[in-house]
SEMI-841265 format. One record per residue (C-alpha): residue number from 1; x, y, z. Coordinates in steps of 0.1 Angstrom, whole numbers, plus 5000, padded with zeros to 4 digits. Each point is the difference from the previous one (the first is absolute). Example, Ala and Ser with C-alpha at 12.3 -4.5 7.8 and 13.67 -1.06 7.14 Angstrom:
// SEMI-841265
num/X/Y/Z
1/5123/4955/5078
2/5014/5034/4993
This chain:
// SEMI-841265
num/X/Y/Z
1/7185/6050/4090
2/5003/4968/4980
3/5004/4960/5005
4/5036/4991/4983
5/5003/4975/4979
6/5018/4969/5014
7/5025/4982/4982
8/5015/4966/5000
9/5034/4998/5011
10/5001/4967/4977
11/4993/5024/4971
12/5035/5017/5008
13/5032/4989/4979
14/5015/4967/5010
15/5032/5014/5003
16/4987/5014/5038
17/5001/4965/5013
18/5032/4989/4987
19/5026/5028/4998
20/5012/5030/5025
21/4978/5029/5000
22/5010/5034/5008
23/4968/5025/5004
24/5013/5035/4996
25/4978/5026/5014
26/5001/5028/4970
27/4980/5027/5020
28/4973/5009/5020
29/4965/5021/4998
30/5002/5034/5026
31/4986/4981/5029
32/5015/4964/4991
33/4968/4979/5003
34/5012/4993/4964
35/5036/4987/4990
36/5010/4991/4966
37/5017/4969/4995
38/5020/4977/4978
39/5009/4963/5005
40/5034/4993/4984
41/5011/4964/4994
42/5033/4987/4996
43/4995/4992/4962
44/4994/5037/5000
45/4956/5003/4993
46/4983/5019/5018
47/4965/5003/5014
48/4980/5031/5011
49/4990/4996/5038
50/4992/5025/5019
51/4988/5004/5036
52/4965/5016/5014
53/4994/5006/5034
54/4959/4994/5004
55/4994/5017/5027
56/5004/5033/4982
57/4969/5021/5006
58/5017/5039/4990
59/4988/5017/4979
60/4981/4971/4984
61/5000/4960/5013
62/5019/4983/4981
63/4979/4971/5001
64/4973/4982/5003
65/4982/4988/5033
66/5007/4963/4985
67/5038/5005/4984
68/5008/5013/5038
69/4982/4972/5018
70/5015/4970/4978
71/5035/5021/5001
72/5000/5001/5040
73/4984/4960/5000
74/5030/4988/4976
75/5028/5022/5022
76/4984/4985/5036
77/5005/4965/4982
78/5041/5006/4989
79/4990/5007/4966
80/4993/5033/4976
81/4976/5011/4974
82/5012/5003/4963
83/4976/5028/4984
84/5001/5020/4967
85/5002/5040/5011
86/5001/5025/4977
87/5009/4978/4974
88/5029/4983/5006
89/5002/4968/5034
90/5001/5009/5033
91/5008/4983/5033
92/4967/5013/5021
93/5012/5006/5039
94/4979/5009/5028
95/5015/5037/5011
96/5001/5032/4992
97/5039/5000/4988
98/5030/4979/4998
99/5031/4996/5023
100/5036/4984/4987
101/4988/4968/5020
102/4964/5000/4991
103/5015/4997/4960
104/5021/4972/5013
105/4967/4983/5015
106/4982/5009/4968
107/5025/4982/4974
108/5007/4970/5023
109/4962/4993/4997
110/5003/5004/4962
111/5027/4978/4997
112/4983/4969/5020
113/4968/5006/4979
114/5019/4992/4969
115/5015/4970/5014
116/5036/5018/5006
117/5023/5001/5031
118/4996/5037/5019
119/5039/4996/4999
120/5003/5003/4961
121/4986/5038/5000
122/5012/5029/5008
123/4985/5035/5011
124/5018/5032/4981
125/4987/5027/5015
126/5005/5040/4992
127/5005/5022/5024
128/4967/5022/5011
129/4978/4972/4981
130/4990/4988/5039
131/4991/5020/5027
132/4996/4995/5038
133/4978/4969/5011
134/4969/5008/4984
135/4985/4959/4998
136/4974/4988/5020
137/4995/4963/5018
138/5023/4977/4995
């Protein structure tokens, strides 16, 4: 089990903040704690972001004691955690897994932490990338 590293969302491309974003979910690990991401902008870059649920503990935690606590503290307080996992940044997510509306939850967050308006992103999900209701709190 390891700490992840946090990242700055400030440290993300400009273009975040000022164009519409489409995340595409490109595909999930076996158990979908882990779903691999891309943020698409209008002017056609694209970022790497994919989401981790924290709460993970099968076969092996995914994270550390400290990367869960600050994840759950930013989520209680309308906000999420920007990480680096396996190599490439991460939206960190208290839960074990991700439902459609949980994703929705989880980009809205990123989009108000990089100064844009929720209602410039949009969620492209693929079918079987999300399972049942597998979150935890709120």
């Amino acid at each position: 089990m390891t700490e992840l590293p946090a990242l700055d969302p400030f440290d993300l491309p400009d273009w975040l903040g000022t164009e519409s974003v489409t995340w595409h979910a490109r595909g999930a690990d076996r158990t979908g704690f882990h779903v691999l991401g891309a943020l698409v902008g209008t002017s056609a870059e694209e970022q790497p972001c994919d989401l981790v649920a924290v709460d993970q503990a099968f076969p092996a935690p995914v994270a550390g004691e400290r990367t869960r606590q600050l994840a759950h503290q930013l989520w209680t307080n309308g906000q999420v955690l920007l990480v680096t996992y396996d190599g490439r940044p991460a939206l960190a997510v208290p839960g074990t897994g991700f439902t459609a509306d949980r994703v929705v939850e989880v980009l809205a967050r990123l989009a108000r932490s990089v100064g844009a308006r929720p209602e410039n992103y949009v969620v492209a999900l693929r079918l079987g990338v999300v399972r049942g209701d597998r979150g935890t709190g709120g």
